[in-house]
TORLUMZA-747492 format. One line per field, with one value per residue (C-alpha): residue number from 1; x, y, z. Coordinates in pm, 1 decimal. Layout:
<nodes>
num = c(NUM:...)
px = c(X:...)
py = c(Y:...)
pz = c(Z:...)
</nodes>
This chain:
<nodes>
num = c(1:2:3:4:5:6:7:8:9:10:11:12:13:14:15:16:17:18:19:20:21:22:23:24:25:26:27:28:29:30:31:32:33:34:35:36:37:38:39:40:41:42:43:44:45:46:47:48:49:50:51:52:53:54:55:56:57:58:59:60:61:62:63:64:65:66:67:68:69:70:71:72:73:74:75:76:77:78:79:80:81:82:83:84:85:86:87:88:89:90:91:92:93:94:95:96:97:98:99:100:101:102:103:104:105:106:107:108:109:110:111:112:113:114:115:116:117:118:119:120:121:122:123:124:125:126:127:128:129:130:131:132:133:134:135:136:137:138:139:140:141:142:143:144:145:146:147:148:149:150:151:152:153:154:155:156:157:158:159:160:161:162:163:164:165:166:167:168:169:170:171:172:173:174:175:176:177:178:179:180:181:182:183:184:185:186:187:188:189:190:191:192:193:194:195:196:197:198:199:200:201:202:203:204:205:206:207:208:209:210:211:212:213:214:215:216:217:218:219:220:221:222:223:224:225:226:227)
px = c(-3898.9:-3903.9:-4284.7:-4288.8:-4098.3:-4156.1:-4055.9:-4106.8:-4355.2:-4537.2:-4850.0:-5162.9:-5401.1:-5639.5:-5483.0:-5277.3:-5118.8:-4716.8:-4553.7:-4435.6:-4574.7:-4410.1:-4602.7:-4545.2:-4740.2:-4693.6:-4848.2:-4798.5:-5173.2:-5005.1:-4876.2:-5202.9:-5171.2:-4884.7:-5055.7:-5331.0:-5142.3:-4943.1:-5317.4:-5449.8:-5116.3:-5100.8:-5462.3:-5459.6:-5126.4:-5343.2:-5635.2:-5448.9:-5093.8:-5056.8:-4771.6:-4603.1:-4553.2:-4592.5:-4927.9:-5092.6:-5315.2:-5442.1:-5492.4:-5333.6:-5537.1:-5508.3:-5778.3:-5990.6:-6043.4:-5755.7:-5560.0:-5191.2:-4999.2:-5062.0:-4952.1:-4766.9:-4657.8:-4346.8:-4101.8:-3819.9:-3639.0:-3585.1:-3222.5:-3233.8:-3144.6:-2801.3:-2666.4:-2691.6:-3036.7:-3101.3:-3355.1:-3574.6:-3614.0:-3587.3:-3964.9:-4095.2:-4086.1:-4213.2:-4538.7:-4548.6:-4571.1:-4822.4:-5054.8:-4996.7:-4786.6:-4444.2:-4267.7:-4021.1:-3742.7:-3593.9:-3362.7:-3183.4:-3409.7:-3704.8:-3672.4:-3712.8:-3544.1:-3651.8:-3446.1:-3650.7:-3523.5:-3865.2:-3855.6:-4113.1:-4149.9:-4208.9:-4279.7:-4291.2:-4479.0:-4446.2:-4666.8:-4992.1:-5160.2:-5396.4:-5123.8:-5092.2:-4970.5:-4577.0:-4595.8:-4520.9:-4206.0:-4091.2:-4155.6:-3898.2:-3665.3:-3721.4:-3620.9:-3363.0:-3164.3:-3198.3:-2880.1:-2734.4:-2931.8:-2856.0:-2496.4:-2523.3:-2274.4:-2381.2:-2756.8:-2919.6:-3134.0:-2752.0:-2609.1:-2922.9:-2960.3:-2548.4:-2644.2:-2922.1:-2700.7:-2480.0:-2716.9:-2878.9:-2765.1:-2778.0:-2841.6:-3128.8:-3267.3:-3200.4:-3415.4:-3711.0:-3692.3:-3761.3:-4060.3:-4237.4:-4173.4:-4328.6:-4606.0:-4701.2:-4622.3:-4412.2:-4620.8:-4566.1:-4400.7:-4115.0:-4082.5:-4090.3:-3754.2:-3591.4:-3642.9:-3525.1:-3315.6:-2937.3:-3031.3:-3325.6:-3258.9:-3513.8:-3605.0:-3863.1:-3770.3:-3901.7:-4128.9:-4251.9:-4297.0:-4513.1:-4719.4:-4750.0:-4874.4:-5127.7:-5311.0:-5289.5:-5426.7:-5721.7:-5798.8:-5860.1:-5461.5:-5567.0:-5411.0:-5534.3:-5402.5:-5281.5:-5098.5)
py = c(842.6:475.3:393.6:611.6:725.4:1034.5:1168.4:1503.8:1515.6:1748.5:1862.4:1764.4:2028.0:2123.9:2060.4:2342.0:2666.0:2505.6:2365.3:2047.6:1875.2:1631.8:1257.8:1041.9:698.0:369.4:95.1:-130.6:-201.6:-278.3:139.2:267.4:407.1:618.0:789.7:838.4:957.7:1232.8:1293.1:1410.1:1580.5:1816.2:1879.2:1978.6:2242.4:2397.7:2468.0:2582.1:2748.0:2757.4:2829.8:2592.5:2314.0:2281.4:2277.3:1939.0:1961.5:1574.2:1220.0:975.3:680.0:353.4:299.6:614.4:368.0:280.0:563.2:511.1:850.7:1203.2:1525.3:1830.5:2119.2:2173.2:2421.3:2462.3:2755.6:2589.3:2344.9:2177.2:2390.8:2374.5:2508.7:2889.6:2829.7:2694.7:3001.0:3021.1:2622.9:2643.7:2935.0:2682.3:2404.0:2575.9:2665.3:2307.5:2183.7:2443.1:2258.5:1955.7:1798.5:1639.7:1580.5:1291.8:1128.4:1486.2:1585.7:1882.3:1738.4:1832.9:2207.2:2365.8:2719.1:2924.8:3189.4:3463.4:3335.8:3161.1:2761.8:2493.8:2165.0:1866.2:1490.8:1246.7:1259.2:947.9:947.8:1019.0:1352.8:1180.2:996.8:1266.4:1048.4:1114.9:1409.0:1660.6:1455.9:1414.0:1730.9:1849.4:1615.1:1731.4:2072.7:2036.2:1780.8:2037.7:2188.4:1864.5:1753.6:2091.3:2039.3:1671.1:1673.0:1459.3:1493.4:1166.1:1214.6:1252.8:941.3:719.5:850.9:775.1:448.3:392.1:551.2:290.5:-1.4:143.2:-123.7:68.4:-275.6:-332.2:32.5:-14.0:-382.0:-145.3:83.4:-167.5:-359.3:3.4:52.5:-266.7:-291.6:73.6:-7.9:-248.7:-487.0:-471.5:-779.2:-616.3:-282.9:-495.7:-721.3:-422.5:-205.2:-573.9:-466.7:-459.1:-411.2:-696.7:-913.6:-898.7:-1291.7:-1205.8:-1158.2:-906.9:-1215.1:-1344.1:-1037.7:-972.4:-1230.6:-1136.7:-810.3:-917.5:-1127.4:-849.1:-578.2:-818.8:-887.6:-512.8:-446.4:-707.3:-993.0:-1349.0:-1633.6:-1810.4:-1457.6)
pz = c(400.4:583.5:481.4:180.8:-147.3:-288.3:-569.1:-838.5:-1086.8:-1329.6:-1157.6:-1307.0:-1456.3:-1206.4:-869.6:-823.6:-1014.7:-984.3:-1202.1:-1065.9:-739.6:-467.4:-523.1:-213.3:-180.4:-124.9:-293.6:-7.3:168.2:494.0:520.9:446.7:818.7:743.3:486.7:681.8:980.0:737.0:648.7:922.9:1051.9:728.2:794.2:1161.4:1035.9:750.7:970.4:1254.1:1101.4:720.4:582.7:836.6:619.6:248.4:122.7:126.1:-252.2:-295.0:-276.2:-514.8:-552.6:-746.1:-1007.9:-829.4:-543.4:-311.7:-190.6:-208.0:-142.9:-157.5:-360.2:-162.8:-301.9:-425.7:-249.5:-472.3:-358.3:-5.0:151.3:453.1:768.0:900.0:1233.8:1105.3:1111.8:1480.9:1571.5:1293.0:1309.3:1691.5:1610.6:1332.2:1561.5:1871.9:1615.5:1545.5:1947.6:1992.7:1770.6:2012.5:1705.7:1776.0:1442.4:1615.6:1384.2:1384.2:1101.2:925.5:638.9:826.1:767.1:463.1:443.0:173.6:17.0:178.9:528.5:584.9:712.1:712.7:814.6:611.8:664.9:732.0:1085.8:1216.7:1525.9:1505.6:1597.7:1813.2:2022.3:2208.7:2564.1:2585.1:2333.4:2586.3:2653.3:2297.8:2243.9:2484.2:2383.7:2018.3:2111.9:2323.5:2058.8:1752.0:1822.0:1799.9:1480.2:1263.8:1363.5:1216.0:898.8:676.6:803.2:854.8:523.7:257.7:480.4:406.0:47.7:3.1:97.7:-156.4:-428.9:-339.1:-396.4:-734.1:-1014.7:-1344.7:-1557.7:-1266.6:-1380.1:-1731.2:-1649.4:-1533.8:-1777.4:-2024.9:-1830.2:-1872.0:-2209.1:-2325.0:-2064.7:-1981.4:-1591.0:-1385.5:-1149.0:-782.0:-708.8:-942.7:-736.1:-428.5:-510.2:-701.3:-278.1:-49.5:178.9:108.2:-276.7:-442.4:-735.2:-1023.4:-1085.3:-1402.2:-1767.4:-1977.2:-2124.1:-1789.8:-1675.7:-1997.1:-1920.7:-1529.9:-1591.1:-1863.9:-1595.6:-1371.7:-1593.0:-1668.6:-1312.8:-1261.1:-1124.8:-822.6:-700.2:-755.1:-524.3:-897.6:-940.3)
</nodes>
């Protein structure tokens, strides 16, 4: 999701009756503004047209402070939309333009069809709802190009994830794995060389790494110059 990951987790007791929830976030300070625009575009659709896109139920913050992602609910009986489904995607978008919205970086992952025929849309919205200056023109273009994008085979979102599949080093995993089980989380700095582009090298041990996040869990999970 370019800014974001997101990923499926057991929903926590009190946010919502399902059983499992969609987490997306990003620790990275610097993408705050993505969240914020996904925010405020999941907000204007449940005020305006629920049932448009899937329900937006929280924040996800980092020590209660900093907020770092969101929680959606999970649709699980949905695919993405292929060419079959160019009308009902073709009425689900229109619903979204009339709310002055423009989804841009359009994609057969950007419908959700449910089993009951019914389709959503679903981040990420990477413009924000208040940029509303060549809309009108995206917009257009937006519709005019689904054909093209349901047609896509494999849709943009299985060619990027073949490529990630492709970069995933199970000894690298394995590496991770065991940074959690000894220190109850893996610090940033890990997460950030494990994602580098064209596949990241992990340059702590287990020991350093023990020592890393130590320091870090003292200083309240906040970075000091030293660190």
């Amino acid at each position: 999701m370019d800014y974001v990951s997101a990923s499926i987790i057991p929903a926590p007791q009190g946010v919502t009756d399902a059983q499992e929830v969609v987490r997306v976030s990003e620790w990275l300070p610097g993408h705050w503004v993505g969240i914020e625009n996904e925010t405020c575009t999941y907000e204007i659709i449940q005020s305006r047209d629920p049932g448009l896109a899937p329900r937006f139920l929280a924040h996800v913050t980092e020590n209660g402070s900093r907020v770092i992602g969101f929680l959606l609910e999970r649709i699980p009986d949905a695919r993405e939309a292929g060419p079959a489904d160019l009308e009902k995607c073709k009425a689900a978008l229109a619903r979204l333009h009339a709310l002055g919205i423009a989804k841009r970086k359009l994609s057969r992952h950007s419908f959700l069809v449910r089993n009951d025929g019914s389709v959503l849309i679903q981040g990420p919205f990477t413009g924000s709802p208040e940029d509303v200056v060549d809309n009108d023109e995206v917009m257009k273009t937006e519709m005019e190009s689904l054909e093209k994008v349901l047609a896509r085979s494999p849709s943009v979102f299985e060619d990027q994830s073949a490529r990630m599949l492709r970069l995933v080093d199970p000894q690298r995993m394995k590496m991770l794995e065991e940074f959690e089980k000894a220190h109850g989380f893996v610090v940033p700095f890990v997460h950030w060389q494990e994602s580098r582009e064209g596949g990241g090298r992990i340059t702590l041990t287990l020991e350093q790494h023990g020592v890393l996040a130590k320091e870090y869990e003292e200083n309240g999970f906040r970075w000091t110059k030293e660190l």
